[in-house]
C-alpha positions in Angstrom: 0.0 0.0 0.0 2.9 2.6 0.9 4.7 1.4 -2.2 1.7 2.3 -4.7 1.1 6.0 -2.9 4.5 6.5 -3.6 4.4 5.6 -6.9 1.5 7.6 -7.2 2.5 11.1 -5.5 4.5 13.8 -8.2 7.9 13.8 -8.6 8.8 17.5 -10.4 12.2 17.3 -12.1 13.6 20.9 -12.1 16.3 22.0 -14.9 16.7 23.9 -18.1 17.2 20.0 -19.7 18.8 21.7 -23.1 19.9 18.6 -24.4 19.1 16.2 -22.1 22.1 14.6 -21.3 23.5 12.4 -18.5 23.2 15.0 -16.0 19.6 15.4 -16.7 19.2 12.1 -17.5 20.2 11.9 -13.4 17.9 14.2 -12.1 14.7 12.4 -14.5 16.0 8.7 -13.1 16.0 9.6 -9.3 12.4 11.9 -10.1 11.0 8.2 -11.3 12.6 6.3 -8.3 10.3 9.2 -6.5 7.0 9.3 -8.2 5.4 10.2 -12.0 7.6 12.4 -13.0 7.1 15.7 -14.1 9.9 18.2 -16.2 9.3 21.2 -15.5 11.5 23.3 -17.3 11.7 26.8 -19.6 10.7 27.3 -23.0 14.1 27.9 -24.9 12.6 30.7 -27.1 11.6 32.2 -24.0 15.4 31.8 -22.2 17.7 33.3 -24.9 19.8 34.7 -21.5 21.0 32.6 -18.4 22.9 35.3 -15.7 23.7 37.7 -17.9 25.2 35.2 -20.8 23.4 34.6 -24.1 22.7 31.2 -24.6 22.2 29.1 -27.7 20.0 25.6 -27.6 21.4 22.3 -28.3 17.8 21.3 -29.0 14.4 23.0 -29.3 11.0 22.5 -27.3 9.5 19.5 -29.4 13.1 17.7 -29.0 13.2 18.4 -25.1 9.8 17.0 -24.9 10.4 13.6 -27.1 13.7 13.5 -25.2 12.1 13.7 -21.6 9.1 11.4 -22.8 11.9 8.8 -24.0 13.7 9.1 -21.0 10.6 8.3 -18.7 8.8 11.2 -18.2 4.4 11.3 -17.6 4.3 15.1 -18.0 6.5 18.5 -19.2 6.0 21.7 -18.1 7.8 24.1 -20.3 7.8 27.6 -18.0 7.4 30.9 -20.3 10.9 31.9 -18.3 10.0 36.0 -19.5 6.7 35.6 -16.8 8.0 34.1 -14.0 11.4 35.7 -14.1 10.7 38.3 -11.1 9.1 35.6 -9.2 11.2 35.6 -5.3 11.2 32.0 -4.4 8.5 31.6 -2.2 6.5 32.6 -5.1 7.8 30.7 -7.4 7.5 27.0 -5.1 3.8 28.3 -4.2 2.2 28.7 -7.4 4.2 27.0 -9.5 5.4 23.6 -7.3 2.7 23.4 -5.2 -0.3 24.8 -7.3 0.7 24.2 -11.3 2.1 21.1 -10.9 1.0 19.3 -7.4 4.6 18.4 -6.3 4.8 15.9 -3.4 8.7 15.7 -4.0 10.8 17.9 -5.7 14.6 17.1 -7.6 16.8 19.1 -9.1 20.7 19.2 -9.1 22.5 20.1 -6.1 23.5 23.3 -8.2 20.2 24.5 -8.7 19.1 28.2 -8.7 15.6 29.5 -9.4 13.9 32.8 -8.3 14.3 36.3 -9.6 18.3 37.0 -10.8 19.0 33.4 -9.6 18.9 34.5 -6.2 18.0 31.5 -4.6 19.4 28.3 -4.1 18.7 24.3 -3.4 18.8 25.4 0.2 15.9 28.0 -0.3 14.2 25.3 -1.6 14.4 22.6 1.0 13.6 25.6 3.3 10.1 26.4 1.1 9.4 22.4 0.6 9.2 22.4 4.9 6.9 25.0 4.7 4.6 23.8 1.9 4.7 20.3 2.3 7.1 19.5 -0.6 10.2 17.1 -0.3 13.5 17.7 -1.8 15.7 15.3 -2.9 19.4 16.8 -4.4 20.9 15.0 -7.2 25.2 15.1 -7.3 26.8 16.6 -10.3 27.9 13.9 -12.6 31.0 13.4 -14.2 32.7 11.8 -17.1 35.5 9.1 -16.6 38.2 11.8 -16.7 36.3 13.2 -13.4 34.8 16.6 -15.7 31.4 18.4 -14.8 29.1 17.0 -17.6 27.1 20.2 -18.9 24.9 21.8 -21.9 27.8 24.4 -22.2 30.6 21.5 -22.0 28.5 20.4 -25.1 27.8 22.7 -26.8 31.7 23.9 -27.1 32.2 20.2 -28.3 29.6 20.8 -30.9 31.2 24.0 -32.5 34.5 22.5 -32.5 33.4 19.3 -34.4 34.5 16.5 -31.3 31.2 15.0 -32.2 32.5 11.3 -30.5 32.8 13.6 -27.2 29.6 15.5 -27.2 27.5 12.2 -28.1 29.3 10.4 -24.9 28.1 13.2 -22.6 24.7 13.3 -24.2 23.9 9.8 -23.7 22.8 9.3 -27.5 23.7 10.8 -30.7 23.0 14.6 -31.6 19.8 14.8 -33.4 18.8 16.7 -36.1 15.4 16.5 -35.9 12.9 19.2 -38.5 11.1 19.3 -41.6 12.5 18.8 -45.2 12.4 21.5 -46.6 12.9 21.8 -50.4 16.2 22.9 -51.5 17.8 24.3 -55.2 18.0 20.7 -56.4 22.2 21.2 -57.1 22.4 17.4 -55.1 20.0 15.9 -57.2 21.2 17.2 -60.9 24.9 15.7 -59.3 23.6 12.4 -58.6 23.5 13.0 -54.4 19.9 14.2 -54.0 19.7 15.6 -50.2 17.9 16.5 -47.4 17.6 19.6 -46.3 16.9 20.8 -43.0 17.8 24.3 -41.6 18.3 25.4 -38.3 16.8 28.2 -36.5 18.6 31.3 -35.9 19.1 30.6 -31.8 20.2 27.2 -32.0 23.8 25.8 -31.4 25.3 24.6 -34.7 27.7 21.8 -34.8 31.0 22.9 -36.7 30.5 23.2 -40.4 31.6 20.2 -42.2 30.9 16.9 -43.0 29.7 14.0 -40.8 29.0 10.3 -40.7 25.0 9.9 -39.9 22.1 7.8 -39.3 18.8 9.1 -41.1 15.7 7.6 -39.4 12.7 7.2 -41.4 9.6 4.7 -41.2 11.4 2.9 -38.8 14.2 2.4 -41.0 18.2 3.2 -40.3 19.8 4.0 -43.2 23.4 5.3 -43.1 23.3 9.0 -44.8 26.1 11.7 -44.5 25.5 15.5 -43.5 27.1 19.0 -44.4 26.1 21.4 -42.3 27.1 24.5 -43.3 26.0 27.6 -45.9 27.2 25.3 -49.0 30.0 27.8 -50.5 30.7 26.5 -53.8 27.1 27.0 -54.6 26.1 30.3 -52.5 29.5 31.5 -51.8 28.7 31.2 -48.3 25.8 33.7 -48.2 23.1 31.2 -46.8 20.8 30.3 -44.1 23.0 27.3 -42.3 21.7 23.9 -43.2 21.6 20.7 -42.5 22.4 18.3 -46.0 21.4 14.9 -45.6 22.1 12.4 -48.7 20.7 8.8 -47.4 23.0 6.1 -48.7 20.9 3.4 -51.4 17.2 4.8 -50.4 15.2 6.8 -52.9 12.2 9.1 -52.1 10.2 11.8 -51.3 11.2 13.9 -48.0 10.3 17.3 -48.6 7.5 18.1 -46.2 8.5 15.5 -44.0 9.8 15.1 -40.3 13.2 13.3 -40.4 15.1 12.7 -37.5 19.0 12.5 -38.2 21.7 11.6 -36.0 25.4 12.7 -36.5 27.8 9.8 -35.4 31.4 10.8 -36.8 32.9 14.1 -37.6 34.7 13.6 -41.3 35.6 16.8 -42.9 35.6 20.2 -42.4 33.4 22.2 -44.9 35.1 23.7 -47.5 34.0 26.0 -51.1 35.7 23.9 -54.4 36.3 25.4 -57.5 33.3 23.4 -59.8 30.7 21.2 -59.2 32.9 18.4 -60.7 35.4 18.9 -57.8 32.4 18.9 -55.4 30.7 15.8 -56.7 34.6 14.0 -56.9 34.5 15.1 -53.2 31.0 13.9 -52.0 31.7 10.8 -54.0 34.7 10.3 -51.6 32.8 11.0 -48.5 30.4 8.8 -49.5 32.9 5.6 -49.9 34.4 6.6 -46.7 31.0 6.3 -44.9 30.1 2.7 -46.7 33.3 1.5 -45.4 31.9 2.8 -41.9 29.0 0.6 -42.1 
């Protein structure tokens, strides 16, 4: 009987979760051990600053969703962070913790800071959880094998430098690129490498441009692919939106209009402008071998 009210009570999970990675991943695990858990987090549109630092996203509110719901989640709460950032803490646990959400038990990292300017801490929090009935349960920072702080911002530098093994290891799973296809100018396809194409929004983190071994999933499918992310220079001089170039290995079809979800496993060139689309399609015809040999 104890067991099944336990089970039953609400477990918030507090974090910005950008990227849901093995950090988070800890604070969501010991939420479940708690109760259902909820996320309750900040809509990334709505937290382009974090203590005076401007902050790009690893991954955008659908993503942190599906992410949370894989990892075991019942319910997100994604927090319009420009409303409640002049809540004081008391404020903030009352009508959010206890009257939004229905917390019985509340976990966050033992880092945590909430409240207007940041100003309070976990502490603050067990303090309010006394006083409203809430429990709080701390989670330690975790660590890679080398004994570093895993973090968004840890990732995020790996990202833009291209150490694409690194950042997946601290994630937990591969990077996603997860969007709609949009239609592109058709260069791949007259080349013989029809691709494709995804671009990101202007706030996002974007992985260093170049070329990369991926995984394009689609109708439950697999299929090895490779990526260039970058503003394609030998065909717009560099002038473009960034974008995401997917060309799935041996699979033909329609993709434009679609959702794709692509995952970037292996960092194999930088991106780079060629003097004709001869050298280009030599090139991509080289990256392509290379990633068959990957399997």
């Amino acid at each position: 009987m104890t067991e099944s009210k336990q089970l039953a009570q609400t477990a918030a999970a507090l974090g910005v979760f950008d990227g849901m990675h093995l950090g988070h991943r800890s604070v969501l695990a010991a939420a479940m051990a708690q109760g259902s858990c909820h996320v309750v987090s900040f809509a990334a549109v709505s937290m382009l600053q974090k203590q005076g630092r401007r902050l790009s996203y690893l991954y955008d509110d659908p993503q942190k969703i599906r992410l949370a719901t894989e990892c075991g989640a019942k319910a997100v709460t994604l927090l319009d962070f420009s409303a409640v950032r002049n809540y004081d803490g008391e404020r903030f646990c009352r009508e959010i913790l206890c009257e939004q959400i229905g917390a019985s038990v509340v976990v966050c990292g033992s880092g945590f800071r909430f409240g207007k300017d940041a100003a309070y801490t976990a502490e603050d929090l067990m303090r309010y959880g006394k006083q409203m009935g809430f429990a709080v349960q701390l989670v330690p920072e975790v660590s890679d094998a080398a004994g570093e702080a895993i973090s968004s911002r840890r990732i995020r530098s790996l990202l833009e430098t291209g150490d694409i093994t690194t950042a997946n290891a601290l994630l937990g799973t591969d990077y996603r690129i997860e969007q709609m296809v949009e239609s592109g100018n058709q260069i791949g396809r007259t080349i013989g490498f029809p691709t494709a194409n995804q671009p990101f929004a202007p706030w996002r983190c974007i992985p260093k441009y170049g070329v990369y071994a991926s995984i394009s999933h689609w109708e439950g499918r697999q299929i090895p692919s490779i990526t260039n992310i970058g503003t394609r220079p030998t065909v717009t001089g560099g002038d473009a939106v960034p974008t995401a170039e997917t060309h799935l290995l041996d699979w033909n079809g329609q993709l434009v209009g679609h959702w794709l979800c692509v995952t970037l496993s292996a960092f194999l060139r930088p991106e780079q402008p060629f003097p004709s689309l001869d050298a280009l399609t030599a090139q991509i015809r080289q990256d392509t071998e290379r990633r068959r040999q990957m399997g």
